[in-house]
CHARMM-style PDB file with segment names, atoms N, HN, CA, C and O in Angstrom:
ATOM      1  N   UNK     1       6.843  23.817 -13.693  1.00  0.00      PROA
ATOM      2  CA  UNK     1       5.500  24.346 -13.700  1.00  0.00      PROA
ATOM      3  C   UNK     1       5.462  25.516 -14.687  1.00  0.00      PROA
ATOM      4  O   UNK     1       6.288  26.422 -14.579  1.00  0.00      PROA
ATOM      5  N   UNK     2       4.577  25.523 -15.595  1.00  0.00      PROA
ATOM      6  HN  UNK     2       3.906  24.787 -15.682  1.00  0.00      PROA
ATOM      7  CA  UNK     2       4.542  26.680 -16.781  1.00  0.00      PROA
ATOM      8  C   UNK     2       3.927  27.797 -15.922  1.00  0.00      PROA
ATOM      9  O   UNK     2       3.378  27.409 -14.891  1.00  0.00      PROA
ATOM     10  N   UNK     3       3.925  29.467 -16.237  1.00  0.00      PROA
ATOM     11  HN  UNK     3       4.370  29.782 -17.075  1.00  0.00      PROA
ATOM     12  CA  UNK     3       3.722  30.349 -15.691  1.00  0.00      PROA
ATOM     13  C   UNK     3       2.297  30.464 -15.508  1.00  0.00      PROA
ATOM     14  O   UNK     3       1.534  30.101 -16.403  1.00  0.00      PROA
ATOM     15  N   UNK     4       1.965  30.841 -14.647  1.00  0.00      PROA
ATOM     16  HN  UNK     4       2.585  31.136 -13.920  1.00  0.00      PROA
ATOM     17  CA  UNK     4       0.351  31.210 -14.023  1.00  0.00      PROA
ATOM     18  C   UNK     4      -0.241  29.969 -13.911  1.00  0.00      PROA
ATOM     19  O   UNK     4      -1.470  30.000 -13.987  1.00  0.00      PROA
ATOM     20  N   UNK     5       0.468  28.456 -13.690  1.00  0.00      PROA
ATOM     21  HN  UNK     5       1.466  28.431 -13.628  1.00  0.00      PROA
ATOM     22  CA  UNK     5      -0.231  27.182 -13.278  1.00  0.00      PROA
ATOM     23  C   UNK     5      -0.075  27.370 -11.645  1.00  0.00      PROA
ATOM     24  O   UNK     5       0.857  28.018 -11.169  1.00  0.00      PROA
ATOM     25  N   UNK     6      -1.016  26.779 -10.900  1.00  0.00      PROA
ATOM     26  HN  UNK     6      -1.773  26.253 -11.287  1.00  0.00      PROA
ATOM     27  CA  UNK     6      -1.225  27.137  -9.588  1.00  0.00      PROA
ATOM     28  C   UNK     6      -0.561  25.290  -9.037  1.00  0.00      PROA
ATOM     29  O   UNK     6      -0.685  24.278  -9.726  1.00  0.00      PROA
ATOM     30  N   UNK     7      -0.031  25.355  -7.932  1.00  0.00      PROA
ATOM     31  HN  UNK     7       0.070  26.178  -7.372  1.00  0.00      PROA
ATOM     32  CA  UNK     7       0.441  23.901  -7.578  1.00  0.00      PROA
ATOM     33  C   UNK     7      -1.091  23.396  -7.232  1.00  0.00      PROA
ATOM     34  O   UNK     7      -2.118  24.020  -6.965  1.00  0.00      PROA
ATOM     35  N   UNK     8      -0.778  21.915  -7.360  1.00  0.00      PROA
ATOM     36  HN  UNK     8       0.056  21.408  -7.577  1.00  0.00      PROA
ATOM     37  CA  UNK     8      -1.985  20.814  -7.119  1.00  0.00      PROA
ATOM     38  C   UNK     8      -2.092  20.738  -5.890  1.00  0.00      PROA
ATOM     39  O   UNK     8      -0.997  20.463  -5.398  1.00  0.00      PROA
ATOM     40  N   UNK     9      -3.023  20.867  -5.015  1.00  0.00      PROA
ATOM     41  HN  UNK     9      -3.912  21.091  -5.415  1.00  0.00      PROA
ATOM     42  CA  UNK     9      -3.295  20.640  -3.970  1.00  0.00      PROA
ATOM     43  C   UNK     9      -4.607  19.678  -3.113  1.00  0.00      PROA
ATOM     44  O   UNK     9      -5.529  20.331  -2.624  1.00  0.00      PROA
ATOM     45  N   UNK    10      -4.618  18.516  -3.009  1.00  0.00      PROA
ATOM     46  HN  UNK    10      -3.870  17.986  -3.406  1.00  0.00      PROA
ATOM     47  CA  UNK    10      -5.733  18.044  -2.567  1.00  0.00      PROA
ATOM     48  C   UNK    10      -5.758  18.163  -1.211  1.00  0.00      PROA
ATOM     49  O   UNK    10      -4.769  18.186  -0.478  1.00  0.00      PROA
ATOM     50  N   UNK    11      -7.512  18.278  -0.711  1.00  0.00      PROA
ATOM     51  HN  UNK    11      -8.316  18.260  -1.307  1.00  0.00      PROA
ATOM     52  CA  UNK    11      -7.392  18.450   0.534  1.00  0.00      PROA
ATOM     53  C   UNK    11      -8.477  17.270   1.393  1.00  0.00      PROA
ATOM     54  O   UNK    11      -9.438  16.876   0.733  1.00  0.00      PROA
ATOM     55  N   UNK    12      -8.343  16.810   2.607  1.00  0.00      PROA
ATOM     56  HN  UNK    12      -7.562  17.131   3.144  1.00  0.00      PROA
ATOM     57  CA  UNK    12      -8.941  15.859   2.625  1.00  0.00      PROA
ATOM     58  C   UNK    12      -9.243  16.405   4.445  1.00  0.00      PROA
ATOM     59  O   UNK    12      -8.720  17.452   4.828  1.00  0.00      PROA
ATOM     60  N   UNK    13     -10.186  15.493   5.487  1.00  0.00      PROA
ATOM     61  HN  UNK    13     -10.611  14.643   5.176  1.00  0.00      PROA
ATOM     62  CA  UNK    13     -10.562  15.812   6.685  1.00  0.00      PROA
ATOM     63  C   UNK    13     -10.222  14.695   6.864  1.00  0.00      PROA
ATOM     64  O   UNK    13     -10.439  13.738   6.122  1.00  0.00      PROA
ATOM     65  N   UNK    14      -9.355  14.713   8.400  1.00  0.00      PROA
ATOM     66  HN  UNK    14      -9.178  15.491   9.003  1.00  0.00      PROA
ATOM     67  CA  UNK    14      -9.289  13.572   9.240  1.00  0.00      PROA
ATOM     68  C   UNK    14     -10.592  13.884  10.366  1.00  0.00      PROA
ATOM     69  O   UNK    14     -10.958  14.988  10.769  1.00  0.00      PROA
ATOM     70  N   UNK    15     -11.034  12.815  10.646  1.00  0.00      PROA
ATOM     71  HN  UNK    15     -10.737  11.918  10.318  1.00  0.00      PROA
ATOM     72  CA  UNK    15     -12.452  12.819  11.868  1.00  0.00      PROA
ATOM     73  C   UNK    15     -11.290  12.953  13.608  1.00  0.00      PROA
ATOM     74  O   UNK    15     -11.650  13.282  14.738  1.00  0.00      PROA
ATOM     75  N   UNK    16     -10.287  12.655  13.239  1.00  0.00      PROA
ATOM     76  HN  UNK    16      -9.995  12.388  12.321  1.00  0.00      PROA
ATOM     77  CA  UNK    16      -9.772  12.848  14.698  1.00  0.00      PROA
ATOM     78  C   UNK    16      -8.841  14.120  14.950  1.00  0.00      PROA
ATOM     79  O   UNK    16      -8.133  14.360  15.928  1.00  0.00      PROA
ATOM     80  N   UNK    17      -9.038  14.843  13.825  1.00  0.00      PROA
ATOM     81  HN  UNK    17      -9.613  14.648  13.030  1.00  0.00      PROA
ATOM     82  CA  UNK    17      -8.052  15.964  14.170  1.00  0.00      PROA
ATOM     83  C   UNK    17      -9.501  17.237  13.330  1.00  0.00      PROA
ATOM     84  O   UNK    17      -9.447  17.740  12.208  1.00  0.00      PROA
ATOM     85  N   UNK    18     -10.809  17.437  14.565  1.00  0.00      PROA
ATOM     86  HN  UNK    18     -10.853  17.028  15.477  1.00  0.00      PROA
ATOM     87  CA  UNK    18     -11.787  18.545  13.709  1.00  0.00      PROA
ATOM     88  C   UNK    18     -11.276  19.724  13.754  1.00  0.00      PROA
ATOM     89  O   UNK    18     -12.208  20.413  13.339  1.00  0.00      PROA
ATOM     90  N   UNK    19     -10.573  20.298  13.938  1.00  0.00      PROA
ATOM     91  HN  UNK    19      -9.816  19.738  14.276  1.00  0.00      PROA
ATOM     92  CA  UNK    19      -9.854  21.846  13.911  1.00  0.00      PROA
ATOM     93  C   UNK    19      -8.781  22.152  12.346  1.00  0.00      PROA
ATOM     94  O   UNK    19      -8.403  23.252  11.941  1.00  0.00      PROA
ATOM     95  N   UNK    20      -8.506  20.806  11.733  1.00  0.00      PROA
ATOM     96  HN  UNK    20      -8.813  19.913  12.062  1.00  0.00      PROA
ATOM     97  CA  UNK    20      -7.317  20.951  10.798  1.00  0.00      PROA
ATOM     98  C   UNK    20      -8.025  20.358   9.451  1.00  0.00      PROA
ATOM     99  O   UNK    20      -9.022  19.637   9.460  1.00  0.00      PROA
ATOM    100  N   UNK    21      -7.438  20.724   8.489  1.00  0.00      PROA
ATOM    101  HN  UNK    21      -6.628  21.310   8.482  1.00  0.00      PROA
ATOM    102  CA  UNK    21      -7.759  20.550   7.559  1.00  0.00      PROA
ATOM    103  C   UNK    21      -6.609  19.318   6.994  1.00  0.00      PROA
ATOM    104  O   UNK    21      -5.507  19.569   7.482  1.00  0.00      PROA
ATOM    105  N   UNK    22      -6.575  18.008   6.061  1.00  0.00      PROA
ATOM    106  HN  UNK    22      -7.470  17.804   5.665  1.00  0.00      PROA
ATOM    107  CA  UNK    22      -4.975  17.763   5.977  1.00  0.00      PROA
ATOM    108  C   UNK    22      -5.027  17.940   4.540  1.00  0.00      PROA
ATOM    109  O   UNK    22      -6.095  17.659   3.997  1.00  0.00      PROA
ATOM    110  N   UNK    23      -3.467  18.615   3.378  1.00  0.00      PROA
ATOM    111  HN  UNK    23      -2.599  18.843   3.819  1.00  0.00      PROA
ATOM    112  CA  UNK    23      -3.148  18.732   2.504  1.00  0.00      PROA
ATOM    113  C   UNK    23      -2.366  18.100   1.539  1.00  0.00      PROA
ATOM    114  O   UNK    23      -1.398  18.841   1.369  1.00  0.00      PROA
ATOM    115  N   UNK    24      -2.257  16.983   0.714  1.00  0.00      PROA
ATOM    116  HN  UNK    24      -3.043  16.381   0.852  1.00  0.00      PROA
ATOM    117  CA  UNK    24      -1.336  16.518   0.536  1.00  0.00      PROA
ATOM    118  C   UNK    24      -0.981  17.278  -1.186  1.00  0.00      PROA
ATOM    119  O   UNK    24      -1.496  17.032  -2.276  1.00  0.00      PROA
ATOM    120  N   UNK    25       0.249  18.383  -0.736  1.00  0.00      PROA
ATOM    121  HN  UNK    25       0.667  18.583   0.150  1.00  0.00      PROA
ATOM    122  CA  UNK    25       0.744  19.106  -1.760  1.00  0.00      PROA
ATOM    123  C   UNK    25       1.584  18.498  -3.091  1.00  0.00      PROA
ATOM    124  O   UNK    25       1.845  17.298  -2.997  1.00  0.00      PROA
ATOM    125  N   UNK    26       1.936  19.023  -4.042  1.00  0.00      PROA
ATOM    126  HN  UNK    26       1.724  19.997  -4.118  1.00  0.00      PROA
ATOM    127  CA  UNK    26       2.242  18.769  -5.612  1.00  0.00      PROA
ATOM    128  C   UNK    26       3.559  17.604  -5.657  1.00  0.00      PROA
ATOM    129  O   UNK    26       4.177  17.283  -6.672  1.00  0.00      PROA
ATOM    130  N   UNK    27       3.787  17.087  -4.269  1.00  0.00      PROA
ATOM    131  HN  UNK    27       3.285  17.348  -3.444  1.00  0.00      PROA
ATOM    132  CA  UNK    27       5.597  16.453  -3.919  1.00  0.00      PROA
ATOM    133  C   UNK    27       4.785  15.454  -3.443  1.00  0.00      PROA
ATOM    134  O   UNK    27       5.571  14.517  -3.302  1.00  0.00      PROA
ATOM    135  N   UNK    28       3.655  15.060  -3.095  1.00  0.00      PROA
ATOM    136  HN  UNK    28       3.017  15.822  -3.209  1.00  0.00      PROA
ATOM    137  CA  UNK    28       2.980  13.977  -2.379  1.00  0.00      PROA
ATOM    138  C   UNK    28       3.130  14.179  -1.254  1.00  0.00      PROA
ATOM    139  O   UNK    28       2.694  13.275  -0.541  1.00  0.00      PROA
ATOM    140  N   UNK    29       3.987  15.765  -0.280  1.00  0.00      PROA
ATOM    141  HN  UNK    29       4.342  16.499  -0.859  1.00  0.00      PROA
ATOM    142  CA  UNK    29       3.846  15.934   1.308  1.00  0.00      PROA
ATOM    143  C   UNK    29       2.284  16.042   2.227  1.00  0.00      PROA
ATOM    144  O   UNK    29       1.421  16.765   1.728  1.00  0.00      PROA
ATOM    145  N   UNK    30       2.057  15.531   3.159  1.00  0.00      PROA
ATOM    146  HN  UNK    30       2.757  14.944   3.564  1.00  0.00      PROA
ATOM    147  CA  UNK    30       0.879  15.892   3.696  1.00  0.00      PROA
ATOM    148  C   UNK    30       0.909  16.892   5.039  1.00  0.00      PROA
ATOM    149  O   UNK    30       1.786  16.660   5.871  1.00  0.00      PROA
ATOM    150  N   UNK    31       0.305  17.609   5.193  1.00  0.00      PROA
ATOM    151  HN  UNK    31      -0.408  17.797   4.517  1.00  0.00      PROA
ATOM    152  CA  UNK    31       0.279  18.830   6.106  1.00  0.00      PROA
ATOM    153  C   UNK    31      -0.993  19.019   6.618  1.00  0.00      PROA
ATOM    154  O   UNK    31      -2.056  18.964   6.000  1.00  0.00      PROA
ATOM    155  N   UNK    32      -0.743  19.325   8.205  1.00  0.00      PROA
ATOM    156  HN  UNK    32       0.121  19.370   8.708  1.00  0.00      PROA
ATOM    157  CA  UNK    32      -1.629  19.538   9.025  1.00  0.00      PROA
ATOM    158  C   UNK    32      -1.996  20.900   8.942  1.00  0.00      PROA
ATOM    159  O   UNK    32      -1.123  21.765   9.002  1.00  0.00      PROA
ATOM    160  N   UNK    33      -3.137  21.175   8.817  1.00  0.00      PROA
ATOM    161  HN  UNK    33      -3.847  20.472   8.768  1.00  0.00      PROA
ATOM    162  CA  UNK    33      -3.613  23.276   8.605  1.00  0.00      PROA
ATOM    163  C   UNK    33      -4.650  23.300   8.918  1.00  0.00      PROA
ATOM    164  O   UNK    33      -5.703  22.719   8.656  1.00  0.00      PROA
ATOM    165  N   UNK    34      -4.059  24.551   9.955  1.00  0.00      PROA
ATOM    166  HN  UNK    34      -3.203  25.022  10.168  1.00  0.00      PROA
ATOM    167  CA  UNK    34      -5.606  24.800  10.516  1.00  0.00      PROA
ATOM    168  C   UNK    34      -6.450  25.854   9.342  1.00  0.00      PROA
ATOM    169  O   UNK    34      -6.037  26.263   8.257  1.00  0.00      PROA
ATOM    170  N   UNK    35      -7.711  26.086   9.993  1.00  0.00      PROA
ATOM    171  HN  UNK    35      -8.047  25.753  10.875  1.00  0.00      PROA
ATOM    172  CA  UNK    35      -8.577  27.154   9.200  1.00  0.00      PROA
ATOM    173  C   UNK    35      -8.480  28.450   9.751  1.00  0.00      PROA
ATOM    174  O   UNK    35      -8.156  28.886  10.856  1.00  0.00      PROA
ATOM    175  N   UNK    36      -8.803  28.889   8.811  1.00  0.00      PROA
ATOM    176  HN  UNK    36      -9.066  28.535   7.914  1.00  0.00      PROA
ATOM    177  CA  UNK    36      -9.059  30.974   9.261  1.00  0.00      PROA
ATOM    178  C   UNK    36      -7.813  31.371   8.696  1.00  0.00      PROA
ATOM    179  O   UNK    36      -7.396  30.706   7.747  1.00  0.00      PROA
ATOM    180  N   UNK    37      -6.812  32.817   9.318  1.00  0.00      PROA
ATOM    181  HN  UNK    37      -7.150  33.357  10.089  1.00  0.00      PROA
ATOM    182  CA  UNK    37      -6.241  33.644   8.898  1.00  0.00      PROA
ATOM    183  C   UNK    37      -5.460  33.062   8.430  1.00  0.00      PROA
ATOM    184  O   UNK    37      -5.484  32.017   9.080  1.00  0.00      PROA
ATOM    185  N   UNK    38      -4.296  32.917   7.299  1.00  0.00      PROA
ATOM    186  HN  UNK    38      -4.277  33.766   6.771  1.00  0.00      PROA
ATOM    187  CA  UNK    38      -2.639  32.450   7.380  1.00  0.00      PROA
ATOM    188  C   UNK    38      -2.321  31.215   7.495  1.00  0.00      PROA
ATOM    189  O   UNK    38      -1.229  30.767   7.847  1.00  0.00      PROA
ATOM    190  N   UNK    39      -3.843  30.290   7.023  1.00  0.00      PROA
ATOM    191  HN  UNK    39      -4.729  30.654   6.737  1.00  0.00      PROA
ATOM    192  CA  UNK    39      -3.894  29.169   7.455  1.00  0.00      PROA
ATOM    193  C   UNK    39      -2.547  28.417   6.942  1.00  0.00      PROA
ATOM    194  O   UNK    39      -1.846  27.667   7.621  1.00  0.00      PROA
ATOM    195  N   UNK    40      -2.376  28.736   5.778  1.00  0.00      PROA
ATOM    196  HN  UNK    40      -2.946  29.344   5.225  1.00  0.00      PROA
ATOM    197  CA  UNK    40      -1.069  27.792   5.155  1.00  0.00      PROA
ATOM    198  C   UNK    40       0.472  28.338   5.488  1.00  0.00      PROA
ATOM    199  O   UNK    40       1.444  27.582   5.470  1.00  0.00      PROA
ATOM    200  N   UNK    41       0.548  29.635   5.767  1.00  0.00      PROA
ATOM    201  HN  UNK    41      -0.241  30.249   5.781  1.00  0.00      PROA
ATOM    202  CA  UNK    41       1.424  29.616   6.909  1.00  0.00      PROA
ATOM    203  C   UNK    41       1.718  29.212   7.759  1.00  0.00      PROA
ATOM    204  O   UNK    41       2.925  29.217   8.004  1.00  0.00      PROA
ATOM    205  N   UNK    42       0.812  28.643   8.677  1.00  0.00      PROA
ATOM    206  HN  UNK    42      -0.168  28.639   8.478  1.00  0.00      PROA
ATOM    207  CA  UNK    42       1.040  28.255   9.920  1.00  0.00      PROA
ATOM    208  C   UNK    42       0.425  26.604   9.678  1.00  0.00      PROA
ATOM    209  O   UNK    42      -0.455  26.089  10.368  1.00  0.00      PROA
ATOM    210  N   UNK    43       1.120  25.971   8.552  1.00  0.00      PROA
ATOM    211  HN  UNK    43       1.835  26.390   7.992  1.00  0.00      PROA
ATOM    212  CA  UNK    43       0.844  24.684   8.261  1.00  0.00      PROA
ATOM    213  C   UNK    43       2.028  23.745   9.112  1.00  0.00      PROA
ATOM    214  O   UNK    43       3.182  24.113   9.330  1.00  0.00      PROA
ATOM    215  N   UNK    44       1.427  22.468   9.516  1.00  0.00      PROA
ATOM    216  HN  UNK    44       0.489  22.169   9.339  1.00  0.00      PROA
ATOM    217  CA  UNK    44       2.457  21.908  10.019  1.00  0.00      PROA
ATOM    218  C   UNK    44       2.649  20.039   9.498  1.00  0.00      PROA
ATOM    219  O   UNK    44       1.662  19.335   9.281  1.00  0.00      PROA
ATOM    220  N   UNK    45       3.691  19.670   9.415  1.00  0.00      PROA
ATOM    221  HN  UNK    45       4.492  20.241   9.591  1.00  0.00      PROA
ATOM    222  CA  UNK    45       3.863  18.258   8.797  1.00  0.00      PROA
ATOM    223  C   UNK    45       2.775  17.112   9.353  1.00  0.00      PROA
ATOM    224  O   UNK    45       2.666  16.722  10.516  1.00  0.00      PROA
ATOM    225  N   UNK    46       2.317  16.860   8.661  1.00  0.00      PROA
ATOM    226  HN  UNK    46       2.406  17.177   7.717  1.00  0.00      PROA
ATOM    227  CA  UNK    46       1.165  15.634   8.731  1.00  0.00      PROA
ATOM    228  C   UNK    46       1.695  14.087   8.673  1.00  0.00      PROA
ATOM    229  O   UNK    46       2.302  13.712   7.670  1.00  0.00      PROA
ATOM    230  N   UNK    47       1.533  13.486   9.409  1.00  0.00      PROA
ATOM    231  HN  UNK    47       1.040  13.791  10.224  1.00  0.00      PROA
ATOM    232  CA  UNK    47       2.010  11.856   9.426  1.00  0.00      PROA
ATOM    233  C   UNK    47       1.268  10.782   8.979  1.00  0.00      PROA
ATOM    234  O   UNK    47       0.591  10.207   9.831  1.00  0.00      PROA
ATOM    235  N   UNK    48       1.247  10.525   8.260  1.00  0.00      PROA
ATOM    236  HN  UNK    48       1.797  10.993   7.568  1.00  0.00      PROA
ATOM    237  CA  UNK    48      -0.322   9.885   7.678  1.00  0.00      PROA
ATOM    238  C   UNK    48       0.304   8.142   9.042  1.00  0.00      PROA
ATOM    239  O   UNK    48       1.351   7.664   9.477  1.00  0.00      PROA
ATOM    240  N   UNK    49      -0.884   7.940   9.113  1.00  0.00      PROA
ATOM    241  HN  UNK    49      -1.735   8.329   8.760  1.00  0.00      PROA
ATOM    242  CA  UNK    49      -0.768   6.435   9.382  1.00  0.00      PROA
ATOM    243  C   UNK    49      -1.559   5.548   9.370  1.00  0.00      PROA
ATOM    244  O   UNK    49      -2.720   5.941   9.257  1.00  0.00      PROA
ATOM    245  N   UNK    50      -1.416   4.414   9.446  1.00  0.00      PROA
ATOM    246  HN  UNK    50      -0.473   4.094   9.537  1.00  0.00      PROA
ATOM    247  CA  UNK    50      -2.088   3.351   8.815  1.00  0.00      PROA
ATOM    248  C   UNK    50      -3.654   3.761   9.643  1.00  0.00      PROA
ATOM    249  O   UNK    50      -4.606   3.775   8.863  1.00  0.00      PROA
ATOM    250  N   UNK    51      -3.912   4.009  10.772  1.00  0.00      PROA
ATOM    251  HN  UNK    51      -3.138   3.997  11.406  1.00  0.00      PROA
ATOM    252  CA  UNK    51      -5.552   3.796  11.503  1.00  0.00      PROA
ATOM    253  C   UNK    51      -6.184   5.400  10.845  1.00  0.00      PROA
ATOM    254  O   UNK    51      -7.304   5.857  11.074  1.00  0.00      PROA
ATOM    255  N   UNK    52      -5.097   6.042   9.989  1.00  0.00      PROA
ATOM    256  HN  UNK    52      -4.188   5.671   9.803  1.00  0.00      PROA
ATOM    257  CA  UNK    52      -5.827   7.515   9.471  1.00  0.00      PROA
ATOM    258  C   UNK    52      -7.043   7.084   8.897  1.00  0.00      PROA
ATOM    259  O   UNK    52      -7.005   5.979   8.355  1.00  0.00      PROA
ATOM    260  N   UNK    53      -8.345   7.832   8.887  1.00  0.00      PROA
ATOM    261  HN  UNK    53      -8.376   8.729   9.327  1.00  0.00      PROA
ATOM    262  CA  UNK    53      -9.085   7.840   8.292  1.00  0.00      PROA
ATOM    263  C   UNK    53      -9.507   9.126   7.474  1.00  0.00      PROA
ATOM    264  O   UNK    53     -10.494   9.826   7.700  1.00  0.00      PROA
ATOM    265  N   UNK    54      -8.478   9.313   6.392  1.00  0.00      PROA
ATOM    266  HN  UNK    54      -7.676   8.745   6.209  1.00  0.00      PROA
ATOM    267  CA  UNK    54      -9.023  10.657   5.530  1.00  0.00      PROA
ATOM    268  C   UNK    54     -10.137  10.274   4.629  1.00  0.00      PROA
ATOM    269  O   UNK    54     -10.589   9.166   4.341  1.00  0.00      PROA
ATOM    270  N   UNK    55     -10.582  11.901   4.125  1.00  0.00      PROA
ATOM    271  HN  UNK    55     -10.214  12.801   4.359  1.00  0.00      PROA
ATOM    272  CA  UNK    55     -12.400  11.958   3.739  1.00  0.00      PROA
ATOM    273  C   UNK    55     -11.743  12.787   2.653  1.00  0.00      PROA
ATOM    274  O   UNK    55     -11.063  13.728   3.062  1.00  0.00      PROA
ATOM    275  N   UNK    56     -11.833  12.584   1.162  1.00  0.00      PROA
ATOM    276  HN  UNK    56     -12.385  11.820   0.830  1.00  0.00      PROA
ATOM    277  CA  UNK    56     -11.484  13.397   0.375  1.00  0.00      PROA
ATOM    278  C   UNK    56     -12.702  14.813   0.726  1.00  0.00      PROA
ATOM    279  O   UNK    56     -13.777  14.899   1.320  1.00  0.00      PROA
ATOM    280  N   UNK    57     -11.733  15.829  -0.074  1.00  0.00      PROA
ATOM    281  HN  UNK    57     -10.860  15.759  -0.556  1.00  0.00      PROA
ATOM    282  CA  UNK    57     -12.750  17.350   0.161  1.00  0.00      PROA
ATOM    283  C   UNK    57     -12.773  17.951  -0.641  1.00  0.00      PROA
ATOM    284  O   UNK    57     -11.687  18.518  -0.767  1.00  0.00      PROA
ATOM    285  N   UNK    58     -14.058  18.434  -2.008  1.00  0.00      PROA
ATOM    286  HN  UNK    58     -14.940  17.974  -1.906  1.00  0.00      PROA
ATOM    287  CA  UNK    58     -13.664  19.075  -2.750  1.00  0.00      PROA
ATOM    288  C   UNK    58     -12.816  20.318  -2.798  1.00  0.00      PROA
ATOM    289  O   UNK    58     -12.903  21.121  -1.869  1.00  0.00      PROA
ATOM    290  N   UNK    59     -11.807  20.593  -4.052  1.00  0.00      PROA
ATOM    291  HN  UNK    59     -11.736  19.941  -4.806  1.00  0.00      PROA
ATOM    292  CA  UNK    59     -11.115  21.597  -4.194  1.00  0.00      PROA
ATOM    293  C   UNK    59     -11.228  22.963  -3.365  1.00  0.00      PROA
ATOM    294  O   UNK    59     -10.456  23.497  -2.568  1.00  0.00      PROA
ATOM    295  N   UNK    60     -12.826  23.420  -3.991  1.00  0.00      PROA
ATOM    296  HN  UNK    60     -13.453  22.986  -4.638  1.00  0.00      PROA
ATOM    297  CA  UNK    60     -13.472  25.125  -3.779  1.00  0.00      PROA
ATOM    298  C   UNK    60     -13.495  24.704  -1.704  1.00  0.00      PROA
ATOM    299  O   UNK    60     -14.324  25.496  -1.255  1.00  0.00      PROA
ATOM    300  N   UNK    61     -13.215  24.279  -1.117  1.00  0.00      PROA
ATOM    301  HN  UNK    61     -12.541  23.636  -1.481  1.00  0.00      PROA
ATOM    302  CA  UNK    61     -12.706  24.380   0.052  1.00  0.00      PROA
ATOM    303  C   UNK    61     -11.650  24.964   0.326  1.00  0.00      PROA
ATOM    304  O   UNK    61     -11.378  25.139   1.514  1.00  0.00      PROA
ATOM    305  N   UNK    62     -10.838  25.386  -0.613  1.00  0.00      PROA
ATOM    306  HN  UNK    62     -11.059  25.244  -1.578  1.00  0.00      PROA
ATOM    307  CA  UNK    62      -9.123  25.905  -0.347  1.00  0.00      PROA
ATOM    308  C   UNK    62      -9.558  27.122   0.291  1.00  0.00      PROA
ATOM    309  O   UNK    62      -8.640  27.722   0.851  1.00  0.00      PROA
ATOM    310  N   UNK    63     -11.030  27.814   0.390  1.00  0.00      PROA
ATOM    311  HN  UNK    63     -11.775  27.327  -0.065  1.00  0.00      PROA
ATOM    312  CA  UNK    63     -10.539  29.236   0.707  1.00  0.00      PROA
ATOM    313  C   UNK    63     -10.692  28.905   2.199  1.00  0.00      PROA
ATOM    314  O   UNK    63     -10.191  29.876   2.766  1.00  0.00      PROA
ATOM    315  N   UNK    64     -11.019  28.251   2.902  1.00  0.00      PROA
ATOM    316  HN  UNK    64     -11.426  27.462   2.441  1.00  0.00      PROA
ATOM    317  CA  UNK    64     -10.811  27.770   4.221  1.00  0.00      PROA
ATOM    318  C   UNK    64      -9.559  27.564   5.107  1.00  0.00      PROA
ATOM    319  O   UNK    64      -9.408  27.078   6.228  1.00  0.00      PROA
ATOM    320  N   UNK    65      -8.552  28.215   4.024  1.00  0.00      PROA
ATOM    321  HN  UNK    65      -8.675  28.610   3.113  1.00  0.00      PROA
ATOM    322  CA  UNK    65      -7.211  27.570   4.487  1.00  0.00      PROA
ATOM    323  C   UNK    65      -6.517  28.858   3.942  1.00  0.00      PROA
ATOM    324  O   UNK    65      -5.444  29.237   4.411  1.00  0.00      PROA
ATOM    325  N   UNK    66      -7.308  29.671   2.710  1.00  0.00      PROA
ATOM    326  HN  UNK    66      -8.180  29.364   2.329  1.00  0.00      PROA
ATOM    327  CA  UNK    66      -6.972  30.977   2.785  1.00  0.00      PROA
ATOM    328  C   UNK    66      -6.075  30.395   1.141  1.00  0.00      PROA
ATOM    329  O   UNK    66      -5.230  31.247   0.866  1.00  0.00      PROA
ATOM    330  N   UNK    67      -6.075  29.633   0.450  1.00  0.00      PROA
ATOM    331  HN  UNK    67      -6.761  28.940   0.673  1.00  0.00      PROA
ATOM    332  CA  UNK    67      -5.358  28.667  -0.930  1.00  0.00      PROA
ATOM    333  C   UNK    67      -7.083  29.403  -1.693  1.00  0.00      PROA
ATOM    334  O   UNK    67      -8.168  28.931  -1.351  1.00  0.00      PROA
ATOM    335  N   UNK    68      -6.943  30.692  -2.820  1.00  0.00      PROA
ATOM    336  HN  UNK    68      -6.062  31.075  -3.098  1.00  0.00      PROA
ATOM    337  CA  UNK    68      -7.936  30.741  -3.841  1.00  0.00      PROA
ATOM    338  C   UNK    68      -7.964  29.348  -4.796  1.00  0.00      PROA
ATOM    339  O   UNK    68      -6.872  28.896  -5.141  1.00  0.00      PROA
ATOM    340  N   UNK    69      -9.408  28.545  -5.299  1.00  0.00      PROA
ATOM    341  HN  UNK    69     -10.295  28.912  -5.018  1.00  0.00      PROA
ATOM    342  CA  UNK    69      -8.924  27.586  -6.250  1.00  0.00      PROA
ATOM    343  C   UNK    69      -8.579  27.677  -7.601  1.00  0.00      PROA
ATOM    344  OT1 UNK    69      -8.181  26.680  -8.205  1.00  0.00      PROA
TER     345      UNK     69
END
């Protein structure tokens, strides 16, 4: 990553998990995060599976998770 590039982060909503946001970061990992303080601190491993139904989410949502875009 060249200096001052920010990692890729897409973020998407599952309808069965409304409290979390899910992330799938710059390695293709997906992560469960909630919203408000420290959100990406207190991120936790996401399992995608086949009955998932993710909703892509634009970018300028990152500050919901506390990620500037």
């Amino acid at each position: 990553m060249m200096h001052g590039e920010r990692p890729q982060l897409y973020l998407y909503v599952d309808r069965s998990l409304p409290s979390y946001l899910i992330v799938r970061d710059e390695i293709g990992a997906f992560w469960r995060v909630p919203c408000g303080d420290q959100a990406w601190e207190r991120r936790e491993p996401y399992t995608l599976t086949e009955d998932a139904q993710l909703e892509s989410l634009p970018g300028h949502y990152k500050y919901l998770i506390g990620i500037a875009s």
